[in-house]
N, C-alpha and C positions, 0 to 999 in steps of 0.2 A: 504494500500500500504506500508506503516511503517513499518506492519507482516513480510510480505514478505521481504522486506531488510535486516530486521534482523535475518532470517531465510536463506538469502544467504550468511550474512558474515562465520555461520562455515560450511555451504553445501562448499562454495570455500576453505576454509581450509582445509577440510576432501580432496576434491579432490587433492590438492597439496600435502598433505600428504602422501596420495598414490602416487602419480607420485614420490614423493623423495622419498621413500619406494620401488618402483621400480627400478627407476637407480641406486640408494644405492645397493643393492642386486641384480644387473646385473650378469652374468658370463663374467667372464675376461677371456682373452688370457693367456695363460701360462708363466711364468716367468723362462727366462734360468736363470739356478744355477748359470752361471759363472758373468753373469751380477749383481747379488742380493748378492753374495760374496762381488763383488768390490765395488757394492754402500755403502755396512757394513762398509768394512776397509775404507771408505772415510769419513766412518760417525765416527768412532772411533777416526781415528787419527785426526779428525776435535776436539773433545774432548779431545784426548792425547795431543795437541801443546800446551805449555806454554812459555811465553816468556820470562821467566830467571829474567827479570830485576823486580821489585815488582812496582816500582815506575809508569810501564806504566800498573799495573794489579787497579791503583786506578782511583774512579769515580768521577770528581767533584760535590762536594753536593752544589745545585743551593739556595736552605735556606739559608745559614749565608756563603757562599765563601770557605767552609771547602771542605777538600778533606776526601772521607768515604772510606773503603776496599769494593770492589766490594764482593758479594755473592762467588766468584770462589775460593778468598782466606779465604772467613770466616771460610771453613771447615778443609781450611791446617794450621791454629794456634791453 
C-alpha cells in the first residue's frame, strides 16, 4: 500500500502540471491597442516620477539606525 502512495504523489503532480500547462497556454480575448498604449504610459511614467528632494529617495537601514541610498539613486551617482 506504501507503493502505491508513493507512486500517486508524482501521478498528482504530472496531472496538475498539465492542468497549469493548460490554463497557462489558454487563448485570450484580444487586447484593444488603445487600452495597452495607456496601460505603457502609466507604467512608464510610474518609472519616470522622481521626487526632487534626495533626502525622501533614502531607506532606513534597520542594522545599526543608519540611513543607506535606496537602489533608484545608486545608479544616478
Amino acid at each position: 500500500m506504501s507503493a502505491l502512495l508513493w507512486l500517486a504523489i508524482p501521478v498528482v503532480a504530472v496531472l496538475l502540471a498539465v492542468l497549469w500547462v493548460m490554463w497557462a497556454t489558454r487563448t485570450r480575448p484580444p487586447v484593444d491597442v488603445h487600452d495597452s498604449l495607456e496601460e505603457r504610459e502609466r507604467f512608464k511614467a510610474a518609472f519616470d516620477r522622481r521626487s526632487g528632494d534626495p533626502s525622501k529617495d533614502r531607506v532606513p537601514d534597520r542594522r545599526r539606525g543608519r540611513e543607506r541610498r535606496s537602489n533608484r539613486n545608486r545608479n544616478a551617482s
